[in-house]
py3Dmol code that shows the C-alpha trace and the ligand (Angstrom):
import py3Dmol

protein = """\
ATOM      1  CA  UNK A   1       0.000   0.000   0.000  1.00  0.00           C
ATOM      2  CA  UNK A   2       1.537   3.702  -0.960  1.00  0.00           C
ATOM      3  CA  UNK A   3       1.810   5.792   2.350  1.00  0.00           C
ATOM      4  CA  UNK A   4      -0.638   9.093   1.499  1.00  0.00           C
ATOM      5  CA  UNK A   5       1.541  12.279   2.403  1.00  0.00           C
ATOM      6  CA  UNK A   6      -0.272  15.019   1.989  1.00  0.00           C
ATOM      7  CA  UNK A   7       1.005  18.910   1.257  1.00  0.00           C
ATOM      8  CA  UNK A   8      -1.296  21.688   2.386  1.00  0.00           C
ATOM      9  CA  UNK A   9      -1.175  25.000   1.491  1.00  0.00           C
ATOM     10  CA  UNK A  10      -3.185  27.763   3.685  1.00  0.00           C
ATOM     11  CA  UNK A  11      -3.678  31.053   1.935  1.00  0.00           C
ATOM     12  CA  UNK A  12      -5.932  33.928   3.930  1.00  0.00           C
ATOM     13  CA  UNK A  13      -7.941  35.545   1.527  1.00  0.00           C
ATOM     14  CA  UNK A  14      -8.483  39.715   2.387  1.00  0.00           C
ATOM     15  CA  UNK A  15     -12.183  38.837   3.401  1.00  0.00           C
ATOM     16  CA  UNK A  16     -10.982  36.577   6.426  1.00  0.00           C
ATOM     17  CA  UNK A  17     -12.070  33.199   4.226  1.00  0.00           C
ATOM     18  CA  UNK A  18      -9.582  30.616   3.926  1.00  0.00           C
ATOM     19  CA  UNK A  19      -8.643  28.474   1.044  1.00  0.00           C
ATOM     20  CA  UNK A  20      -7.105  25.118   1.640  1.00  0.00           C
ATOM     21  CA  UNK A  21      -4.792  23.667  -1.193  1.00  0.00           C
ATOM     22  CA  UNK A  22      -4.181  19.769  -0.738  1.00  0.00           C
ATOM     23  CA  UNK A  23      -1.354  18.475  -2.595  1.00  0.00           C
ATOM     24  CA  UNK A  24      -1.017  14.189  -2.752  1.00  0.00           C
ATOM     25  CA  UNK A  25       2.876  14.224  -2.287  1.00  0.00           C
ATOM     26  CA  UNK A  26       2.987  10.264  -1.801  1.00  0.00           C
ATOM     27  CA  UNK A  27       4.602   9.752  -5.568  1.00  0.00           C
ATOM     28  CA  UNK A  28       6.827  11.999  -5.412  1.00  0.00           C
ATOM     29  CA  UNK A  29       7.754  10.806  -1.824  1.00  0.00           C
ATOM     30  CA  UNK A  30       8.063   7.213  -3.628  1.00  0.00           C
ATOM     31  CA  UNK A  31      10.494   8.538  -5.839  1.00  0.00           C
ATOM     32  CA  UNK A  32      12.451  10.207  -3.448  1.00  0.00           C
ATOM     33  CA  UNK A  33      12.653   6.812  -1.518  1.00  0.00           C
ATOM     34  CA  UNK A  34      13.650   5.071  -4.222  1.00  0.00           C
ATOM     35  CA  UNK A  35      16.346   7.454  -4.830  1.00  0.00           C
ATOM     36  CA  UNK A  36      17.974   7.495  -1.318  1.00  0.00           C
ATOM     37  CA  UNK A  37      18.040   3.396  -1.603  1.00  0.00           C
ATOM     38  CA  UNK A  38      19.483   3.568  -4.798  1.00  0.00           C
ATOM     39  CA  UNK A  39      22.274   5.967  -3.826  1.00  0.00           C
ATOM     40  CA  UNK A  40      22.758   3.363  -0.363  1.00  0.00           C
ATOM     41  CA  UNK A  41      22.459   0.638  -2.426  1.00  0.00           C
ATOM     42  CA  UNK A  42      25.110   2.161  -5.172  1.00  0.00           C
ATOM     43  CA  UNK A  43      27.654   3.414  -2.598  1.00  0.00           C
ATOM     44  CA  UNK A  44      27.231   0.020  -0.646  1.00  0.00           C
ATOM     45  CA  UNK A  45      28.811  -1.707  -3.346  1.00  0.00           C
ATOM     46  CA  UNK A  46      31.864   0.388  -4.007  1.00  0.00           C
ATOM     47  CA  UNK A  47      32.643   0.532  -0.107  1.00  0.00           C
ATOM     48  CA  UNK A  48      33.216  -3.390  -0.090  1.00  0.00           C
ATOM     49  CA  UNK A  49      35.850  -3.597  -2.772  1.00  0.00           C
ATOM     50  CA  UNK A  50      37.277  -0.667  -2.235  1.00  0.00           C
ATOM     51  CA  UNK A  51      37.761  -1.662   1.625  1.00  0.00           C
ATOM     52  CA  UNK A  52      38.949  -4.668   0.341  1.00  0.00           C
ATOM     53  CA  UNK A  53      41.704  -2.817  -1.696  1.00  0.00           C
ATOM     54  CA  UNK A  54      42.683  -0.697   0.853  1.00  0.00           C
ATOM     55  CA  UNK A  55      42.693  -3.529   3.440  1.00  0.00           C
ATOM     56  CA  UNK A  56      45.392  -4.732   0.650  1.00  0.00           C
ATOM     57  CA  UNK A  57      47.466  -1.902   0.224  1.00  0.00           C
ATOM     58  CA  UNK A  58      48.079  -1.765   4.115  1.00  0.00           C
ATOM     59  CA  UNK A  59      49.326  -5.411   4.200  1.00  0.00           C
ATOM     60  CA  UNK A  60      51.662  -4.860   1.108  1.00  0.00           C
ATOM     61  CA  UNK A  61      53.038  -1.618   3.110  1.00  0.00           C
ATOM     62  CA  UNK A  62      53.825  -2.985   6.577  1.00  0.00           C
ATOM     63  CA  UNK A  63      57.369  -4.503   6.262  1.00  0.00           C
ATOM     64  CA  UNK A  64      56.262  -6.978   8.816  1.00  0.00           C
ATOM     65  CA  UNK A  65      53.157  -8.098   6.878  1.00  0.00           C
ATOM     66  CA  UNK A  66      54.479  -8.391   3.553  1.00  0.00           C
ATOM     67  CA  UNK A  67      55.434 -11.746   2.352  1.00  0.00           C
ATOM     68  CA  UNK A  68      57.478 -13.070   0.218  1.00  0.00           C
ATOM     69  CA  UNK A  69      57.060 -12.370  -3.689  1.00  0.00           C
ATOM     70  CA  UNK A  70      54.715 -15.111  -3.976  1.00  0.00           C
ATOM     71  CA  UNK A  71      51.971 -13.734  -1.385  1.00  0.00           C
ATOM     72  CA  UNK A  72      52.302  -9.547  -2.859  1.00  0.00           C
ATOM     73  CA  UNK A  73      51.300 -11.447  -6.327  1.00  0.00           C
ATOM     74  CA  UNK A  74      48.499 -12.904  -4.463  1.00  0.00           C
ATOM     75  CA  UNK A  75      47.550  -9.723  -2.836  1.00  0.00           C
ATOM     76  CA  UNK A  76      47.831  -8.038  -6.411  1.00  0.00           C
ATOM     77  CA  UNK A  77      45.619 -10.236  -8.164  1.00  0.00           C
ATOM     78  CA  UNK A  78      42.845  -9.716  -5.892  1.00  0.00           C
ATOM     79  CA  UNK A  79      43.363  -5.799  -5.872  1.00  0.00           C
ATOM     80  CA  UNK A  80      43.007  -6.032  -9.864  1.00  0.00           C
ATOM     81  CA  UNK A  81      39.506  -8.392  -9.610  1.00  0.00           C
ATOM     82  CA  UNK A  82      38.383  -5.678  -6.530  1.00  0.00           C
ATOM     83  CA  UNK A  83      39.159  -2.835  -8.622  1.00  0.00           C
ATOM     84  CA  UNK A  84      37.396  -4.101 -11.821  1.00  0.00           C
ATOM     85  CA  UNK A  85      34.497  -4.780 -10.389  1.00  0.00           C
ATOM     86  CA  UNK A  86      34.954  -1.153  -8.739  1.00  0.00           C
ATOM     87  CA  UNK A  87      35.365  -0.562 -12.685  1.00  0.00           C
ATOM     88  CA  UNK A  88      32.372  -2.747 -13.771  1.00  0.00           C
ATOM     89  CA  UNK A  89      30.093  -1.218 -11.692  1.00  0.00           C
ATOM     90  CA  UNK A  90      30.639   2.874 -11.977  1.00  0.00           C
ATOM     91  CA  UNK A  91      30.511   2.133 -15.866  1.00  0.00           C
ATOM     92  CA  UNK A  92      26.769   0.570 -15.329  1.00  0.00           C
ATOM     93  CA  UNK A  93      26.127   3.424 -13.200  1.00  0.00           C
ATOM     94  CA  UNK A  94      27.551   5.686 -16.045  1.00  0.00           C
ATOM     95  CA  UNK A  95      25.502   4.105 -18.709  1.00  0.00           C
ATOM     96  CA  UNK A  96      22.060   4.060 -16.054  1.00  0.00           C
ATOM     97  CA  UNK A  97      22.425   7.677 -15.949  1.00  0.00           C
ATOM     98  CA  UNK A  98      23.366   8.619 -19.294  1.00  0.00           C
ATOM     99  CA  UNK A  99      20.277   6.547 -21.159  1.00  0.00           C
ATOM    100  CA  UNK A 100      18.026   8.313 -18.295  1.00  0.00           C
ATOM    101  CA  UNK A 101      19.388  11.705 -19.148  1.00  0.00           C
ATOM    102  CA  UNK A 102      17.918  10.309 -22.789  1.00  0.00           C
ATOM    103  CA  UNK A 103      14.729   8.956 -21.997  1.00  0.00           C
ATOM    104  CA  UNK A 104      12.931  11.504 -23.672  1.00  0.00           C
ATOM    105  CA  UNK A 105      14.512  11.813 -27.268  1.00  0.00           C
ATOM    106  CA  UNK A 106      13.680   9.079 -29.031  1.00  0.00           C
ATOM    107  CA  UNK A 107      16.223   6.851 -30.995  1.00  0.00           C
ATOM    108  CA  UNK A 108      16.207   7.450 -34.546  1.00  0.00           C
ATOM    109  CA  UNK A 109      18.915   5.634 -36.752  1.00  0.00           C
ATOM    110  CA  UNK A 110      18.013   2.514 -38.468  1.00  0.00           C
ATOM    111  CA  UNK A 111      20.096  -0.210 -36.571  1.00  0.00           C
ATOM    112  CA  UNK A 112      20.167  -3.473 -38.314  1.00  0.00           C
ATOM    113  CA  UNK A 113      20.095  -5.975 -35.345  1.00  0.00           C
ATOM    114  CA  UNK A 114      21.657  -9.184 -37.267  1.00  0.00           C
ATOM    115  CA  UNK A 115      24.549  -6.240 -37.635  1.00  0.00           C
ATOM    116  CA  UNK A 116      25.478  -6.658 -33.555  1.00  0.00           C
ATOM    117  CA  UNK A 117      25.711 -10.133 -33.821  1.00  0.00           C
ATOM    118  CA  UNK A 118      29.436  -9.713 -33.946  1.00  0.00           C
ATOM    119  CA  UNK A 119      29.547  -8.061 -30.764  1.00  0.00           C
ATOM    120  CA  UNK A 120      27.608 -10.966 -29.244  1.00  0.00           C
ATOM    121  CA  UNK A 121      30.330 -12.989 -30.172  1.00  0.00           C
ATOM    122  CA  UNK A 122      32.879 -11.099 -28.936  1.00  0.00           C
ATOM    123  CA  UNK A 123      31.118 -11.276 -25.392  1.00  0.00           C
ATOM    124  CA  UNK A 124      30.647 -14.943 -25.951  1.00  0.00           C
ATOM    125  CA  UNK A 125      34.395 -15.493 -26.078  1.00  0.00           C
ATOM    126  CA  UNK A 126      35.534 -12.680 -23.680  1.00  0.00           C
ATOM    127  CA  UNK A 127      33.460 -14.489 -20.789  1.00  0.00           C
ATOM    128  CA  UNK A 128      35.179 -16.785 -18.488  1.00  0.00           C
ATOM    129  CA  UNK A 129      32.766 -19.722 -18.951  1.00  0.00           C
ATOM    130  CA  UNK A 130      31.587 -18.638 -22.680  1.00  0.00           C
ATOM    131  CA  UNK A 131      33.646 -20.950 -24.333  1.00  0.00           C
ATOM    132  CA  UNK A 132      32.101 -24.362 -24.137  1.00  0.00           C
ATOM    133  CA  UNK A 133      28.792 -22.493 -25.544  1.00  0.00           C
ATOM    134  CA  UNK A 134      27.109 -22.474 -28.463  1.00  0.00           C
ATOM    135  CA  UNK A 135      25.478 -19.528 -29.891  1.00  0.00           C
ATOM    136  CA  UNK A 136      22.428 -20.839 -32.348  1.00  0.00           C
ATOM    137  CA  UNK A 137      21.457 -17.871 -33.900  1.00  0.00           C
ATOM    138  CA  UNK A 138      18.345 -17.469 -36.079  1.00  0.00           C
ATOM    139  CA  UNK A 139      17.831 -14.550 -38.148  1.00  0.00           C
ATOM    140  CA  UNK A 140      14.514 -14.339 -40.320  1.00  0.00           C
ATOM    141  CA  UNK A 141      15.081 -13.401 -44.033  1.00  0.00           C
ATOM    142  CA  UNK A 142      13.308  -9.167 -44.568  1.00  0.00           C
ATOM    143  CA  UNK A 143      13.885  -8.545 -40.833  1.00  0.00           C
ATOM    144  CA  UNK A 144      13.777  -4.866 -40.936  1.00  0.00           C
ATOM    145  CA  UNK A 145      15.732  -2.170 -38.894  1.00  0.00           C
ATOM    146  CA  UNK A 146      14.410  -0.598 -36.015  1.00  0.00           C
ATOM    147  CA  UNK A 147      14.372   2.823 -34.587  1.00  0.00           C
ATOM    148  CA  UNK A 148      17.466   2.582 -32.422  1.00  0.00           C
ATOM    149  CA  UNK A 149      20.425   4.042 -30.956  1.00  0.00           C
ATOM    150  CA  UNK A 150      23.399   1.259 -32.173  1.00  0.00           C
ATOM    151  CA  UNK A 151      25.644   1.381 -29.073  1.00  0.00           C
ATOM    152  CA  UNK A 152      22.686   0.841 -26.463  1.00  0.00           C
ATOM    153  CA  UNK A 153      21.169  -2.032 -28.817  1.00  0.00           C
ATOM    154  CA  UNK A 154      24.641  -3.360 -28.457  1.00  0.00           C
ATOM    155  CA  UNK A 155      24.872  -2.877 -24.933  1.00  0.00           C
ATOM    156  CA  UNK A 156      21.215  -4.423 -24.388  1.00  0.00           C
ATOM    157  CA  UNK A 157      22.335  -7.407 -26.367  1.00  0.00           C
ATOM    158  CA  UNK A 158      25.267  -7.507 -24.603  1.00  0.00           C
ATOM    159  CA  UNK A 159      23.468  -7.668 -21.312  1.00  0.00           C
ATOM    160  CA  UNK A 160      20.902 -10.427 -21.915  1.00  0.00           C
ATOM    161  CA  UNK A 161      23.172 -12.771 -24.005  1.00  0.00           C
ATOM    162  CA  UNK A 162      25.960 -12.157 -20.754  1.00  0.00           C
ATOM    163  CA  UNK A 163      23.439 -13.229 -18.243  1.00  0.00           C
ATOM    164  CA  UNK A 164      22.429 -16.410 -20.335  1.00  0.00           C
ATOM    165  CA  UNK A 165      26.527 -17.396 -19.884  1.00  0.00           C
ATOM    166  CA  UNK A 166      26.343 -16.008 -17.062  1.00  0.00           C
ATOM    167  CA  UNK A 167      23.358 -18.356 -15.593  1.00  0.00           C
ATOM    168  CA  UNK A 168      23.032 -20.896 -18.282  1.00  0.00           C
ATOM    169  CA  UNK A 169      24.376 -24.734 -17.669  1.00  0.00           C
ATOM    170  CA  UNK A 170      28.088 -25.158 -18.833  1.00  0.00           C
ATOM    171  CA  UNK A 171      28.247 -27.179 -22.249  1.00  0.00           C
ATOM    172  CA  UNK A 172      24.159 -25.697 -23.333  1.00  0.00           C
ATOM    173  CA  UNK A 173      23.439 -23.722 -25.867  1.00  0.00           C
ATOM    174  CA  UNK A 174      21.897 -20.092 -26.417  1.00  0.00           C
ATOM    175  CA  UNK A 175      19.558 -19.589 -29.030  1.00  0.00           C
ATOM    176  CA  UNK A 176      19.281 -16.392 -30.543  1.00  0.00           C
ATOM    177  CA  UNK A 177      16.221 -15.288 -32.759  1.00  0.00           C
ATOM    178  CA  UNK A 178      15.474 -12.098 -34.997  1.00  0.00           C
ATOM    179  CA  UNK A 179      12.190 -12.102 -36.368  1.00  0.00           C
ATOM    180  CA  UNK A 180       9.567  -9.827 -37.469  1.00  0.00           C
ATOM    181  CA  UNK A 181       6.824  -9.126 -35.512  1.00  0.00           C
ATOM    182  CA  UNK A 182       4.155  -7.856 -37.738  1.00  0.00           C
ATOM    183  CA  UNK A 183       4.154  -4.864 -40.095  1.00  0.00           C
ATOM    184  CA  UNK A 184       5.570  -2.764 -37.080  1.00  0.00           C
ATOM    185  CA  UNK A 185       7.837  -4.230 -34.617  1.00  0.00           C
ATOM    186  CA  UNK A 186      11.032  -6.909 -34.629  1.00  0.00           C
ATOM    187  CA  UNK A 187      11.127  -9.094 -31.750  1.00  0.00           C
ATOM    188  CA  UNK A 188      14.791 -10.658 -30.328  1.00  0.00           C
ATOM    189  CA  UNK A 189      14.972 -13.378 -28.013  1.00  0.00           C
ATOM    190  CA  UNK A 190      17.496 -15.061 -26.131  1.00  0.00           C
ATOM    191  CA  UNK A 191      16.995 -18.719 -24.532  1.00  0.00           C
ATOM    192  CA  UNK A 192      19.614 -20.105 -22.411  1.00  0.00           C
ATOM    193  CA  UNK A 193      19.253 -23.846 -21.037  1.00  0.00           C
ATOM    194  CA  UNK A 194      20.251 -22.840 -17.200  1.00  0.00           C
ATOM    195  CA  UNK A 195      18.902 -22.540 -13.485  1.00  0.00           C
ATOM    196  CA  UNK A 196      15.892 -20.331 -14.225  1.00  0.00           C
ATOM    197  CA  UNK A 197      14.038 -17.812 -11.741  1.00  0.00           C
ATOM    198  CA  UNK A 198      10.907 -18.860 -10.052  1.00  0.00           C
ATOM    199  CA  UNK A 199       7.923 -16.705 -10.175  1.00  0.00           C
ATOM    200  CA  UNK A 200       8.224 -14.616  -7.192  1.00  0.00           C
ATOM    201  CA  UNK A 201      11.321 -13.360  -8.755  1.00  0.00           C
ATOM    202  CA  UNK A 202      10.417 -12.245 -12.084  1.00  0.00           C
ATOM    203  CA  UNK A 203       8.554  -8.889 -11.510  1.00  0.00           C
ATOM    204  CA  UNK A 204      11.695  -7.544  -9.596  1.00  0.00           C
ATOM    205  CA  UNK A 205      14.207  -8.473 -11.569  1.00  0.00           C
ATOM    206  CA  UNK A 206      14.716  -4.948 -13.592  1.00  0.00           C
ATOM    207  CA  UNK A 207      15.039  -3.012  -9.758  1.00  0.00           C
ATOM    208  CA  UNK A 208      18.589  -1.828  -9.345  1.00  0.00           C
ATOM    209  CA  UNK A 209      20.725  -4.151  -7.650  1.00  0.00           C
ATOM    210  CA  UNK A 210      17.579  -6.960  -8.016  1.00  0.00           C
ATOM    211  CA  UNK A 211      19.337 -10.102  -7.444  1.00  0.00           C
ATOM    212  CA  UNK A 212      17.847 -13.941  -6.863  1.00  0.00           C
ATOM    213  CA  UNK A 213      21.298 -14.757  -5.555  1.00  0.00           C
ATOM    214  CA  UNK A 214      23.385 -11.720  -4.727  1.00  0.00           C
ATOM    215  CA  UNK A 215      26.398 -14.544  -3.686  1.00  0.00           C
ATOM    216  CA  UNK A 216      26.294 -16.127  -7.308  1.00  0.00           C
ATOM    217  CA  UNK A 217      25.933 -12.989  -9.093  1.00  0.00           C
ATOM    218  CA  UNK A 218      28.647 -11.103  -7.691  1.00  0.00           C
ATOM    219  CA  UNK A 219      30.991 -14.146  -7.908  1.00  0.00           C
ATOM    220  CA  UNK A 220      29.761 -13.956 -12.158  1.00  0.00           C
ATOM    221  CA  UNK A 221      31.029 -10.667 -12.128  1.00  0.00           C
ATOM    222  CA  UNK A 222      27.411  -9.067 -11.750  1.00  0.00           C
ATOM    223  CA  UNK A 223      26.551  -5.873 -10.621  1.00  0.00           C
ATOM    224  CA  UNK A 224      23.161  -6.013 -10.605  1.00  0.00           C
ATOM    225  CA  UNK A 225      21.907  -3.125 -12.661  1.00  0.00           C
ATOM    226  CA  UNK A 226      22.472  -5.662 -15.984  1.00  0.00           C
ATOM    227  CA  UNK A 227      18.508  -5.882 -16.312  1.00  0.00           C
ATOM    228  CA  UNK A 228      17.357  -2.567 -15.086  1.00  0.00           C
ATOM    229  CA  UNK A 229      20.012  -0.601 -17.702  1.00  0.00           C
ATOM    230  CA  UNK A 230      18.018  -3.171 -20.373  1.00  0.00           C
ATOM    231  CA  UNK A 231      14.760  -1.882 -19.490  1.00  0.00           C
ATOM    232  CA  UNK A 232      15.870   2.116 -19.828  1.00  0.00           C
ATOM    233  CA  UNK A 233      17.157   1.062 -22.751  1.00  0.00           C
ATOM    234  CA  UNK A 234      13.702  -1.036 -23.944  1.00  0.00           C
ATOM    235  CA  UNK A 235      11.760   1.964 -22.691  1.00  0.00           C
ATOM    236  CA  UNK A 236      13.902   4.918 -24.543  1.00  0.00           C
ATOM    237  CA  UNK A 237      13.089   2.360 -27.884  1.00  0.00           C
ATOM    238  CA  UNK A 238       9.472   2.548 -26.874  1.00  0.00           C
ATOM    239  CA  UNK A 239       9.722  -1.122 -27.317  1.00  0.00           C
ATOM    240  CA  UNK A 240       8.370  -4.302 -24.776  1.00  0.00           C
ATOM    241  CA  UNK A 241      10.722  -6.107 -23.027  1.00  0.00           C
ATOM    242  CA  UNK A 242       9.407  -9.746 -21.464  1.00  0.00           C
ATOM    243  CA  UNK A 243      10.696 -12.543 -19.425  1.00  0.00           C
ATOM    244  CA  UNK A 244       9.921 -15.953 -18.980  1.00  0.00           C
ATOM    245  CA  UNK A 245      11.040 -18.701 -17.116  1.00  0.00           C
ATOM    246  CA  UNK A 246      11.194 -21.768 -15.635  1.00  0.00           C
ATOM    247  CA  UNK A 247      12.887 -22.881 -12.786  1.00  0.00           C
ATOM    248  CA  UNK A 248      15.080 -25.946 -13.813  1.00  0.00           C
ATOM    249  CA  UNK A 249      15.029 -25.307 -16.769  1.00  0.00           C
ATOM    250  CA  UNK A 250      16.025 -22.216 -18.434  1.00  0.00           C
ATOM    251  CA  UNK A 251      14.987 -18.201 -19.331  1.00  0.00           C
ATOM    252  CA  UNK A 252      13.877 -16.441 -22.387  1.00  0.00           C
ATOM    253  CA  UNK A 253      13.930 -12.792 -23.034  1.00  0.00           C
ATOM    254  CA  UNK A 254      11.967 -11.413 -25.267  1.00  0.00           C
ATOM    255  CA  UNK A 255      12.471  -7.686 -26.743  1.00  0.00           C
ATOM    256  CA  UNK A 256       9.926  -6.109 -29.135  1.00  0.00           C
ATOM    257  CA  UNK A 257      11.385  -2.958 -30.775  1.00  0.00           C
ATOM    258  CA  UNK A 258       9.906  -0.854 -33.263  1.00  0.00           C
ATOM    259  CA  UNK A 259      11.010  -0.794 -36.822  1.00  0.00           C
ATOM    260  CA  UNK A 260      12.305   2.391 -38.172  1.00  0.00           C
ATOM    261  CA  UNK A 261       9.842   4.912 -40.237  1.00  0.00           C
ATOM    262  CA  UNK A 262       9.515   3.803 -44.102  1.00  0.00           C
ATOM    263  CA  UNK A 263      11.554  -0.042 -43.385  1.00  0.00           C
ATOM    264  CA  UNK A 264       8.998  -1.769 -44.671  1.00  0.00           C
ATOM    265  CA  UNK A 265       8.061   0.612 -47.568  1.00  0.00           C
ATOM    266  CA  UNK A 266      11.332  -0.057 -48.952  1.00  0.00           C
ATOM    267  CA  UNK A 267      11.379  -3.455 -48.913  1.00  0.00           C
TER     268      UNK A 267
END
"""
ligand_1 = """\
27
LIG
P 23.439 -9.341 -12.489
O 24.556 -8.395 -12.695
O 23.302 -9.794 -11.073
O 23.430 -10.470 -13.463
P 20.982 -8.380 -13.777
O 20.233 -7.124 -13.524
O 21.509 -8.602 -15.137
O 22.124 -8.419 -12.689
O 20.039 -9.593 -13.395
C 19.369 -9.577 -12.144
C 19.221 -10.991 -11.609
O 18.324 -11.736 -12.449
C 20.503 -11.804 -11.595
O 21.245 -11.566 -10.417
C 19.970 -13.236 -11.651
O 19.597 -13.643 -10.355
C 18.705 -13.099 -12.477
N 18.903 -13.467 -13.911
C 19.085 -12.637 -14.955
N 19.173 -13.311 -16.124
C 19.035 -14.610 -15.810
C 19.028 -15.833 -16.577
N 19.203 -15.829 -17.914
N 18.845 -17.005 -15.896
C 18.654 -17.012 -14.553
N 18.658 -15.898 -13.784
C 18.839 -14.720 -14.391
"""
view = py3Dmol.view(width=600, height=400)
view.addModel(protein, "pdb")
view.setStyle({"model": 0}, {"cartoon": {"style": "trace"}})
view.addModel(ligand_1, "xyz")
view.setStyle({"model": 1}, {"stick": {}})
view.zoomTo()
view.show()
């Protein structure tokens, strides 16, 4: 239930009447809560690594503490991995607030989807576990363009295919499909064969730092904002973004985007 907060505003008017102005401030009070947890939830994150770096850096300067050569290379490595999640982490904040700033102007190049398929791949083989996985990708002969901006297409692609690696079983495949969706829209999807989410889960999962298993996901190299930066990004598209899933068995995601003016025309 949304906590009513009322405003009220009492003028005197010159004949000694009063008027009484009642303003429902409970949105905006909702917005400003979801604010301050964002920012606690945002700088919550950065303290741990950074502590952790720091707890480092005092180790590696006490003479006492140091170790031999073996140990500071130990102590480096897991300054680097603190410090790129750090790294991870400001650039999805970075990105959240940049497509935000953009909500309002509307994409308008014709972005070829089947064209970011190469910078699937290049996720695909960056990843840590993306190597013993197949990508089956399925791209429907006319698919149009849609009304896009290229890099945050890229970006959501990148997202959704990284969390199928991310969650999907080791040695299963992700299928990716571009198809048209009638005369107007082009729908993407992306099935992985992994743990799934049950159902409680599924409504929350584009909230900032949403995680079923914050353990797991941080030790993926999540940050939790991978889902909520694709849902800016669906909504600055004015496009549909849907996920199923079953636990057990595996997760689609569905995006429906909006071809660009005169596509189909052409054709
Ligand atoms: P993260 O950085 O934690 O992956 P996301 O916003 O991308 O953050 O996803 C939020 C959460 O949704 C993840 O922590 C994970 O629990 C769940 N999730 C996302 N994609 C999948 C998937 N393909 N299979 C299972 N769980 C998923």
């Amino acid at each position: 239930a949304r906590e009513q907060r009322w405003l009220m505003h009492v003028a005197e008017m010159s004949d000694g009447r009063r008027l009484v102005h009642l303003v429902d401030r409970s949105l905006a009070h909702a917005a400003e809560r979801m604010r301050v947890d964002f920012v606690a939830n945002a700088s919550h994150e950065l303290r741990t690594p950074l502590a952790a770096i720091l707890g480092f850096i005092e180790t590696l300067g006490d003479p006492e503490a140091g170790g031999d050569e073996g140990t500071r290379n130990r102590f480096l490595d897991v300054m680097m991995k603190e410090a790129r999640r750090m790294q991870t982490l400001v650039d999805d904040l970075i990105s959240l607030s940049r497509i935000e700033a953009e909500k309002h102007r509307a994409p308008d190049d014709a972005v070829d989807l089947a064209s970011l398929i190469g910078d699937v791949n290049r996720v695909v083989k960056d990843s840590p576990d993306g190597e013993d996985r197949d990508l089956l990708i399925v791209i429907d002969e006319g698919v149009p363009p849609v009304a896009g901006d290229r890099a945050q297409l890229s970006q959501l692609l990148h997202n959704i295919v990284g969390n199928a690696i991310k969650y999907g079983r080791s040695g299963t495949p992700i299928r990716i499909a571009m198809t048209r969706n009638g005369d107007s829209m082009v729908r993407l999807s992306v099935e992985d064969e992994g743990e799934g989410i049950s159902a409680e889960h599924l409504p929350r999962l584009t909230e900032r730092f949403y995680r079923v298993d914050s353990g797991r996901s941080r030790a993926m190299g999540g940050t939790g904002l991978g889902l909520s930066i694709v849902k800016h990004i669906v909504e600055r598209h004015r496009g549909r973004l849907d996920i199923a899933s079953i636990q057990g068995k595996g997760t689609t995601v569905t995006v429906n985007l909006p071809t660009a003016p005169g596509a189909l025309s052409s054709n």
